[in-house]
C-alpha positions in Angstrom: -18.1 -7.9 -14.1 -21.8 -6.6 -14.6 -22.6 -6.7 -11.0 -19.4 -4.4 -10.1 -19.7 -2.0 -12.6 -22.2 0.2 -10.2 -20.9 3.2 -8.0 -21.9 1.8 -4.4 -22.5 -2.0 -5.5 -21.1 -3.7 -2.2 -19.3 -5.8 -5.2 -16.9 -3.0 -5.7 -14.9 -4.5 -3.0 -14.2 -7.5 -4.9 -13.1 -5.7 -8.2 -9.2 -5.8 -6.5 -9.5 -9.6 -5.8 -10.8 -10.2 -9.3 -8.2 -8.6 -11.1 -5.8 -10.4 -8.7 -7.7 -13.8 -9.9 -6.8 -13.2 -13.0 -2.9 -12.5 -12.5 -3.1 -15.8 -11.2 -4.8 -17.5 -13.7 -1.6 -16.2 -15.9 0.8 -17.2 -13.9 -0.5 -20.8 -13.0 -0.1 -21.4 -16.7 2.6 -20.4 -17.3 1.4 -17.9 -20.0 3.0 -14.3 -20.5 0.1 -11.7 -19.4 -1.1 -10.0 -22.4 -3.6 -8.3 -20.9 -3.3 -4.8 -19.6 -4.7 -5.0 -16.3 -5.0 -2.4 -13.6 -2.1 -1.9 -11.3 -0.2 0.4 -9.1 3.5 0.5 -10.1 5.8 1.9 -7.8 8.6 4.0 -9.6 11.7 5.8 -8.0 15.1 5.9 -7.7 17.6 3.7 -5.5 17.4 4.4 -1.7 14.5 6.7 -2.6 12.4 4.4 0.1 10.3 2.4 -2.1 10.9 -0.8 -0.2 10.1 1.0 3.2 7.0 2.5 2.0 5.8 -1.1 1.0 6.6 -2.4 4.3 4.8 0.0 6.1 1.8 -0.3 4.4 2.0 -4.2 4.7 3.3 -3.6 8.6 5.5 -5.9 8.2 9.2 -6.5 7.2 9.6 -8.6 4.3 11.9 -7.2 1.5 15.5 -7.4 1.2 17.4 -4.9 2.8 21.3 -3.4 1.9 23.7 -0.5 0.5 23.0 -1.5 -3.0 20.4 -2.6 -5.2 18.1 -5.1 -4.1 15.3 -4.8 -5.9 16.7 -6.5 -9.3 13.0 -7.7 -10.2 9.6 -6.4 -10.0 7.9 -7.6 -7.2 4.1 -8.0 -8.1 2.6 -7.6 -4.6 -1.1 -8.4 -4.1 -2.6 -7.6 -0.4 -6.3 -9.0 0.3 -7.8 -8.5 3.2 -8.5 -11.6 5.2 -9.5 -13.1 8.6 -7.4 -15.0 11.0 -4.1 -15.7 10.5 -1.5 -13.7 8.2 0.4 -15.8 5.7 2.1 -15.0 2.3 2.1 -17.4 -0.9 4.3 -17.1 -3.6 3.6 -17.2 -7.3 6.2 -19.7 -7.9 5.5 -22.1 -4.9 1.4 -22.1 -4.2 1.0 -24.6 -2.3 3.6 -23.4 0.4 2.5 -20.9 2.9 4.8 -18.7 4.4 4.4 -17.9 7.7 7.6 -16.1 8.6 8.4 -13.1 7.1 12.0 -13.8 7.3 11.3 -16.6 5.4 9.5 -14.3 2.9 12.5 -12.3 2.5 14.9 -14.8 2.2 12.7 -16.5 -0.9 12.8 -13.4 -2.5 16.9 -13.2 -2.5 17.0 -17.0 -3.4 14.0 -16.6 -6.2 15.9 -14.0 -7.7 19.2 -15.3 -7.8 18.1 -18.3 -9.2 17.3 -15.9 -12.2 19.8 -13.1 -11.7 22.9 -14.8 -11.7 24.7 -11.9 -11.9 24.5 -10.3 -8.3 24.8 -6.7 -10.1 21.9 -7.6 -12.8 18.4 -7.0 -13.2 15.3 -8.8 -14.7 12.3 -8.1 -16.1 10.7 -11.5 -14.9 9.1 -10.4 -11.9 8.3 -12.5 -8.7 4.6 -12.9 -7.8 3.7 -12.3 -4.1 0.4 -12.8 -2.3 -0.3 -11.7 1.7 -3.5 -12.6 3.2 -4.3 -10.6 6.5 -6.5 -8.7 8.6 -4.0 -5.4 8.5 -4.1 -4.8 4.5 -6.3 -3.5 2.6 -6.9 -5.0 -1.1 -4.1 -3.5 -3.2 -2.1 -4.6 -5.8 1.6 -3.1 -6.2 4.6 -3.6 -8.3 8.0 -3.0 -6.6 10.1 -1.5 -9.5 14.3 -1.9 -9.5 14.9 1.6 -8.5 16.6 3.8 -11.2 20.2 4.5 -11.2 22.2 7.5 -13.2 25.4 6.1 -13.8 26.7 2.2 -13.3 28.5 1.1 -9.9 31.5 -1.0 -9.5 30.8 -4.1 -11.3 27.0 -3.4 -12.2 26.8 -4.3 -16.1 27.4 -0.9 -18.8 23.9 -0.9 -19.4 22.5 -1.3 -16.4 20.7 2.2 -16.7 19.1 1.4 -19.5 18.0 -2.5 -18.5 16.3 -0.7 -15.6 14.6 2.1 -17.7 13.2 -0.8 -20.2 11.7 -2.5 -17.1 10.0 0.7 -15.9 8.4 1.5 -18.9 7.4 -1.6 -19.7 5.0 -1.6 -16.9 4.2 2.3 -17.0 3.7 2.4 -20.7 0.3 0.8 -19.6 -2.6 2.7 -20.1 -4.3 1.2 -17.1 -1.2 1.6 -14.8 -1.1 4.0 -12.1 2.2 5.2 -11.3 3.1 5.9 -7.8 6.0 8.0 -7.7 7.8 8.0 -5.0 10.2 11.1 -4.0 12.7 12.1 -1.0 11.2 15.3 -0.1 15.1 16.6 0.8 16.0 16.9 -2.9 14.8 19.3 -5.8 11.3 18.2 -7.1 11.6 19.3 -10.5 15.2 17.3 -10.7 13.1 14.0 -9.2 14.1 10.7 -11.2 10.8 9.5 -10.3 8.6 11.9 -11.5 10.4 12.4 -15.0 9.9 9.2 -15.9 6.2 8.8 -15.1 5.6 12.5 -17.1 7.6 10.6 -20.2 4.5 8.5 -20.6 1.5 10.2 -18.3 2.6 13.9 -19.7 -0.6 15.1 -18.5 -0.4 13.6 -14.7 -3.3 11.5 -14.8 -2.5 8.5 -13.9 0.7 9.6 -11.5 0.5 9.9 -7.5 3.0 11.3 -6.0 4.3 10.0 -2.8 7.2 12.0 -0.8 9.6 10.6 1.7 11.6 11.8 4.4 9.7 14.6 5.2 11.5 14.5 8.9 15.1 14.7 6.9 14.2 18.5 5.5 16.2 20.7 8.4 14.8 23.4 10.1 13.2 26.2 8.3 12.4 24.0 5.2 8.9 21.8 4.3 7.3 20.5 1.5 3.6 22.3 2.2 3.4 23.6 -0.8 4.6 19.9 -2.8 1.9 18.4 -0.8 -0.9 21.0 -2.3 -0.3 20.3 -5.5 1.4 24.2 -6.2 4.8 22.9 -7.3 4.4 19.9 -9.8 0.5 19.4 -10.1 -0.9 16.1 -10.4 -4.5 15.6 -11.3 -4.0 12.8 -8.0 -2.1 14.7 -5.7 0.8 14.4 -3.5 0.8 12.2 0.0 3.5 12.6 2.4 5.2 10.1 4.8 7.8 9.9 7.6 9.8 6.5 6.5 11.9 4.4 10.0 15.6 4.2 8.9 18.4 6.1 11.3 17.9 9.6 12.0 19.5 12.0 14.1 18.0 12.4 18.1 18.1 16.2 19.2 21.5 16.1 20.5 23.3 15.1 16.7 23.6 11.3 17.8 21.8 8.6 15.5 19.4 6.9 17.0 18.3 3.5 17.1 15.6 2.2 13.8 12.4 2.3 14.8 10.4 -0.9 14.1 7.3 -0.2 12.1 4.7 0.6 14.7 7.0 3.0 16.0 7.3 4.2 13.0 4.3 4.7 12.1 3.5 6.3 15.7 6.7 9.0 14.9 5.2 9.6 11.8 1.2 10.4 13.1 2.9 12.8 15.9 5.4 14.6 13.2 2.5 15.5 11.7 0.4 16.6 14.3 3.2 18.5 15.7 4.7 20.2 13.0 3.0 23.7 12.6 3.2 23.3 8.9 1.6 20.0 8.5 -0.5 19.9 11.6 -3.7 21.4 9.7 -3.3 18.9 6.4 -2.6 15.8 8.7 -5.3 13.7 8.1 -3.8 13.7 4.5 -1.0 12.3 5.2 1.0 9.3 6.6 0.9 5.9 5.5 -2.2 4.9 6.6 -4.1 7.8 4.2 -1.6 6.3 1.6 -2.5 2.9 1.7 -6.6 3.6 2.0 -5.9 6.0 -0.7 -4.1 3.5 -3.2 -6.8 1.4 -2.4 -9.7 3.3 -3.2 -7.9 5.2 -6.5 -7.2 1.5 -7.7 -10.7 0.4 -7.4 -11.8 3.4 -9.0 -9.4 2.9 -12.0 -10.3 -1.0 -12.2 -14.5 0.3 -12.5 -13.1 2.8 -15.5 -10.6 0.3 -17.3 -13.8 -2.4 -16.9 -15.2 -2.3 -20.3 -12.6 -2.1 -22.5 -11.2 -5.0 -20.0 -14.0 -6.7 -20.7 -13.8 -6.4 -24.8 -10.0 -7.3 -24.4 -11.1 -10.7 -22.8 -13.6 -11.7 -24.8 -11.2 -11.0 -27.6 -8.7 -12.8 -26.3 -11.2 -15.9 -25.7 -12.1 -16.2 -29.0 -8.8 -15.6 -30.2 -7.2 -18.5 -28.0 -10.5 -21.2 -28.8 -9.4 -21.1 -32.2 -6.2 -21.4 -31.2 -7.5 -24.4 -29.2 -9.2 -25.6 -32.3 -6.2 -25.4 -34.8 -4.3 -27.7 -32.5 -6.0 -30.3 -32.7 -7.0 -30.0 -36.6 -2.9 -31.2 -36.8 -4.4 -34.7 -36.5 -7.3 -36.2 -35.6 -5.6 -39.7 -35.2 -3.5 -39.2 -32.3 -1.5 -37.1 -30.2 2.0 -39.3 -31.6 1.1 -38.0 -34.9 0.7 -34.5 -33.8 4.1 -34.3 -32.0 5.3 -35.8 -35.3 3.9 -33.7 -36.9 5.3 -30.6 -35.3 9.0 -32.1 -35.0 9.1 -32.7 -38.6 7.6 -29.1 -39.0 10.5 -28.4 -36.6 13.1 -29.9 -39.0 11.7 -28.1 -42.4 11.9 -24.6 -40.6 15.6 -25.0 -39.2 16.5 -27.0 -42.5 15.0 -24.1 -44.4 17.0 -21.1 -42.1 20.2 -22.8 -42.5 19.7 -23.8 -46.8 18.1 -21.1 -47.7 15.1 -21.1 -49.7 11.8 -20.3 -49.6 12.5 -16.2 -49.6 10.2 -13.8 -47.4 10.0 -10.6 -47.9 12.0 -10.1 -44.8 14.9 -12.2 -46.5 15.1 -8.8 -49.3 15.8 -6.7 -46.1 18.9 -8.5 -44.2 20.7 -11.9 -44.2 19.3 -14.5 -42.0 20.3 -18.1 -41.0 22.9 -19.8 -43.2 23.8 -16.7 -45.0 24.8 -15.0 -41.7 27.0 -17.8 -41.0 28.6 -17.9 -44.8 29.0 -14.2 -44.0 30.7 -15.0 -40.9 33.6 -17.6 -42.6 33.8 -16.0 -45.9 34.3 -12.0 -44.4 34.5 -12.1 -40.4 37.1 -15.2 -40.3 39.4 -13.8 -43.2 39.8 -10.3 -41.5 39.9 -11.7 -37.8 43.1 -13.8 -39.0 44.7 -10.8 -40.9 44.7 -8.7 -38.1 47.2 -11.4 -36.3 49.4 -11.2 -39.8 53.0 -9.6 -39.0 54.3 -6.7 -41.9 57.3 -8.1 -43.6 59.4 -5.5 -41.5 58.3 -6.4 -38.4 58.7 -10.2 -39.2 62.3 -9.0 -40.3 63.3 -7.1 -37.2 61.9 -10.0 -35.2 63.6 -12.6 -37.0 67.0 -10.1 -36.7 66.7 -9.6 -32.9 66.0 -13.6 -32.5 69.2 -14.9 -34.4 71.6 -12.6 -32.7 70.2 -13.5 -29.1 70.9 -17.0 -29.9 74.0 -16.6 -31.0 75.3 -14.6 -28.2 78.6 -13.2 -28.3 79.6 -16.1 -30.7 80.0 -15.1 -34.0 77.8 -17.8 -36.4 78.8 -19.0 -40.0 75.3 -21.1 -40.3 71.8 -19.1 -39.7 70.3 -20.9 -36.8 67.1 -23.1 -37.5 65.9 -22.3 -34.0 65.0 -19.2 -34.6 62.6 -19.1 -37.4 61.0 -22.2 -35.6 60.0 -19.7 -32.5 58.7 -17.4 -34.7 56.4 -19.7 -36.8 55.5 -21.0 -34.0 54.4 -17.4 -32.4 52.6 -16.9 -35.2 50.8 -20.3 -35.8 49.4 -19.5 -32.1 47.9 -16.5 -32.9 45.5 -18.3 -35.2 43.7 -19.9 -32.5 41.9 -16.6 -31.0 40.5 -15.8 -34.0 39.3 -19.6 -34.6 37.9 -19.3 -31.5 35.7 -16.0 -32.1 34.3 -17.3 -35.7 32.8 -20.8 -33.2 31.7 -18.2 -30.8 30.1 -16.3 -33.6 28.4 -19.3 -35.3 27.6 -20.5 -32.1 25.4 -17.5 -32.1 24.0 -17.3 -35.2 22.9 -20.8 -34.6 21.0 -19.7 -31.6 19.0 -17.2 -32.7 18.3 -19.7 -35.9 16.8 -22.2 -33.0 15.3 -19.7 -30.9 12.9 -18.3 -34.2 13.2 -21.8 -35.0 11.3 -23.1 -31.8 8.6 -19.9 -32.0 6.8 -22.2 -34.9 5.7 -24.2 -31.6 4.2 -21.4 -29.7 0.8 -22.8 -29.4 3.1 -25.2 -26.9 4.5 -23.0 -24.6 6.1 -26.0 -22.2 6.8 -28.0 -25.5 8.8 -25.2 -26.7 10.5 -24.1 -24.3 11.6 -28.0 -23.4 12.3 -28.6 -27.1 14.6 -25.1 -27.6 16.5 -26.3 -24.1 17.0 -29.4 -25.8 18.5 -28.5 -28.9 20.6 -25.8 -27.0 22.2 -28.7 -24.4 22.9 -30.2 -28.0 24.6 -27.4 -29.4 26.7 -26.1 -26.7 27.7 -29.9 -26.0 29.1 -29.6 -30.0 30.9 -26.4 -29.3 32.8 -27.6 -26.9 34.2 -30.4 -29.0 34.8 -28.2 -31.9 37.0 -25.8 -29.8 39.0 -28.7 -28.4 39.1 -30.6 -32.1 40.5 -27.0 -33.5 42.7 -26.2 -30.4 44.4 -29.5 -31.0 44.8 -29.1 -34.2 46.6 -25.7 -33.7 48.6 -27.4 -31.2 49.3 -29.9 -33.6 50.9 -27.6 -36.0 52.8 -26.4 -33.3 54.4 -29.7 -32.3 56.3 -29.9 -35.8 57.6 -27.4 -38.6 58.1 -28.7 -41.8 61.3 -26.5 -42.8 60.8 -28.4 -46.7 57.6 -26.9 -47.4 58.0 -24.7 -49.9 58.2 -21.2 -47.8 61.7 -22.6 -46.7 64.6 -23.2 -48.7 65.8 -26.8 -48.1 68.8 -27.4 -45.2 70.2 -30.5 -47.2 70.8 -29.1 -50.7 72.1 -26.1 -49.1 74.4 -28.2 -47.3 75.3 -29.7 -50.3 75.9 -26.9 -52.2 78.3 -25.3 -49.4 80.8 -28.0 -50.3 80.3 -28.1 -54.1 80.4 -24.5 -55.1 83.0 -21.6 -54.7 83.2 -20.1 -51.6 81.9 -16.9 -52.8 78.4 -18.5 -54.3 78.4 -20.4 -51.0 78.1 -17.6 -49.1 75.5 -16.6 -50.8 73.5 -19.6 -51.0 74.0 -20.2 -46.8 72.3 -16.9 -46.2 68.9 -18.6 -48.3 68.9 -20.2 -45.3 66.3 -18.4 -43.8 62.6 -18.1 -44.7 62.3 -17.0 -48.7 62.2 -12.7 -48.6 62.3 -12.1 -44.9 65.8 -11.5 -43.7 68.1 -9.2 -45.6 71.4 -10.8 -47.7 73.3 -8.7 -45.3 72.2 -10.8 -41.9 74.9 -13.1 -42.2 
């Protein structure tokens, strides 16, 4: 670090490829990066041509392409200049080099939907990406999801805001530079892109503004004065590109894509050409963006240096005694440590579900076993009232039920057959709300094994193995406790017991019909039915 910290050190070329060493470092682990470390992260809104920009700096074709979103993760891409030939390597799979940059797309669509299973999703876990070639210059970028106002068909409710989170996550960095990237054919002060970078670099210092489709303006209209910094100023300027992607030839007719040295050939004589860029042209383009990044990047790494340096010395010492405590769990033998954290394990989940031991947390909101007491003693209770019926409505049901099954026939006996169906409808109704109070305990239980796990931290892999363990266990349970309670639902189904004691008993009425007066009969036949839900009158 000493030797780079010097304006015009020949080192300063490797300060890109350090700070890349060190991503990997984190990400061969397995560790979550701590560390706020330089970067470039590349913010705009869908189809605002992100992706395009990043393949025309790379000069190749390599990201997923299509109508809707498809960036759903951030994409850390790391560029190093190297000799011979190109290759990419991915974070996830380093010791297989990709040669084929189809291939490079299609791992990014399979990497990702291994983690988004939801095609319409996003996630914040990003995919690690390394090119080595002679075309690139150092660089390190990180391919955002690209913002969205409102939800498509069948993208989650709060999409918006997942993506949002994921932004400002990385641009809520100190040391992040934000490249913003805007199409020049809409209103700048309206861009997506650039309020969210101005929500946390208000000032514009660490915010580059990068504007697209420069070619898609119309006649009469450019962005000279965007590109000068008199619009929106930004302590690092504006840079302007032409993107490839369909455009219109001069006779209305859209014209075949260009591939990217085309591209980038239509784009060096739009700029010479165009009377309003032709004197500023050796600022724009990709090219000048992608030296640009470089050198702004390097220059930010050399700044963010010292207090990079403090942060990992900190963090040294911080994880050598962390080194240190582990093995002060026994000095005996690693059984006895893994013992030792399992029965650890057992006191902390034994502890969330009983009870004891109050934090001062506890004083603040109900955790573990008091959720789930909450859950049977409140939740349960009103989830099954709401499937209750009002005496009237049972009434009118039990009204309209008798005289269907009677038919045109008049009837001296209430039929049974009737207040079976609607017991039954009733006793059905109870499984729903069964149902939600597993799924709710289900839940609670979760997060109880999830905080429950965190005690092994200082074992990330352990952890994580451990918390996948007891969650296999726990789902497998939930499954048999919905089928043990659906069949005992259907078992109260199969059967109702017209002698308990919310029915009035066929055979002594039976009885009684032939014993008594006709007039006290009558009476008694219409007690047929359930005790105060049909009117005296029914019969």
């Amino acid at each position: 670090l000493a030797m780079a910290t010097h304006a015009g050190n020949p080192n300063m070329e490797l300060l890109i490829p350090m700070i890349n060493q060190l991503q990997h470092i984190f990400t061969s682990v397995n560790a979550k990066l701590t560390l706020t470390l330089p970067q470039i992260a590349v913010v705009g809104a869908q189809s605002a041509g992100k992706s395009s920009v990043l393949e025309n700096i790379v000069g190749r074709d390599f990201l997923p392409r299509g109508g809707n979103m498809v960036t759903k993760r951030p994409l850390v891409l790391q560029l190093i200049t190297s000799q011979g030939q190109e290759y990419a390597i991915f974070g996830h799979k380093p010791q297989q080099r990709f040669i084929n940059y189809a291939d490079v797309r299609a791992e990014i669509e399979n990497d990702t939907k291994a983690i988004v299973r939801d095609d319409m999703g996003v996630s914040s876990l990003p995919i690690n990406l390394t090119i080595y070639s002679p075309h690139v210059v150092n660089l390190t970028l990180v391919d955002l999801p690209g913002m969205v106002k409102v939800p498509s068909l069948g993208q989650p409710a709060d999409i918006v805001k997942k993506i949002d989170d994921i932004i400002l996550e990385y641009i809520s960095n100190e040391n992040c530079l934000i490249l913003a990237v805007t199409p020049a054919n809409i209103d700048l002060v309206t861009s997506d892109a650039l309020v969210m970078a101005r929500s946390r670099d208000p000032m514009g210092k660490r915010t580059i503004g990068v504007l697209t489709k420069l070619d898609m303006m119309g006649k009469g209209h450019n962005a000279r004065d965007v590109l000068l910094n008199k619009v929106v100023v930004l302590e690092r300027g504006f840079i302007g590109v032409v993107l490839r992607g369909q455009r219109l030839d001069e006779y209305g007719r859209i014209s075949k894509e260009l591939d990217i040295p085309g591209a980038l050939e239509h784009e060096r004589q739009f700029f010479q050409n165009d009377p309003a860029y032709r004197d500023i042209a050796d600022r724009l383009g990709v090219p000048y963006l992608q030296r640009t990044l470089s050198i702004q990047l390097t220059e930010h790494i050399l700044k963010c240096l010292p207090n990079l340096q403090r942060e990992l010395q900190t963090r040294h010492r911080d994880l050598s005694k962390e080194v240190r405590d582990m093995f002060d769990i026994s000095s005996s033998s690693d059984t006895k440590s893994l013992i030792g954290l399992i029965h650890e394990l057992h006191e902390t989940f034994d502890t969330a579900l009983q009870g004891t031991h109050l934090t001062t947390d506890d004083l603040k909101t109900l955790t573990g076993g008091a959720r789930i007491a909450n859950i049977f003693r409140e939740r349960f209770p009103f989830e099954l009232v709401k499937t209750e019926l009002q005496d009237k409505d049972m009434r009118n049901q039990i009204i309209v039920a008798i005289k269907n099954i009677r038919g045109f026939k008049p009837g001296l006996f209430t039929p049974d057959e009737a207040f079976e169906y609607i017991v039954q409808m009733q006793i059905a109704k109870f499984e729903d709300p069964v149902m939600k109070c597993i799924d709710m305990v289900v839940s609670e239980l979760l997060s109880v094994i999830h905080e429950t796990a965190n005690k092994m931290k200082r074992y990330p892999l352990l952890r994580q193995v451990t918390e996948d363990l007891l969650t296999q266990y726990l789902r497998e349970r939930e499954i048999a406790t919905k089928q043990a309670c659906s069949a005992y639902i259907q078992t109260q189904l199969s059967y109702i017991n017209t002698n308990n004691e919310d029915f009035i008993g066929f055979a002594g009425q039976y009885f009684c019909f032939f014993s008594l007066k006709e007039k006290r009969t009558v009476v008694l036949i219409n007690n047929f039915i359930r005790k105060d839900y049909v009117d005296s009158s029914l019969a």
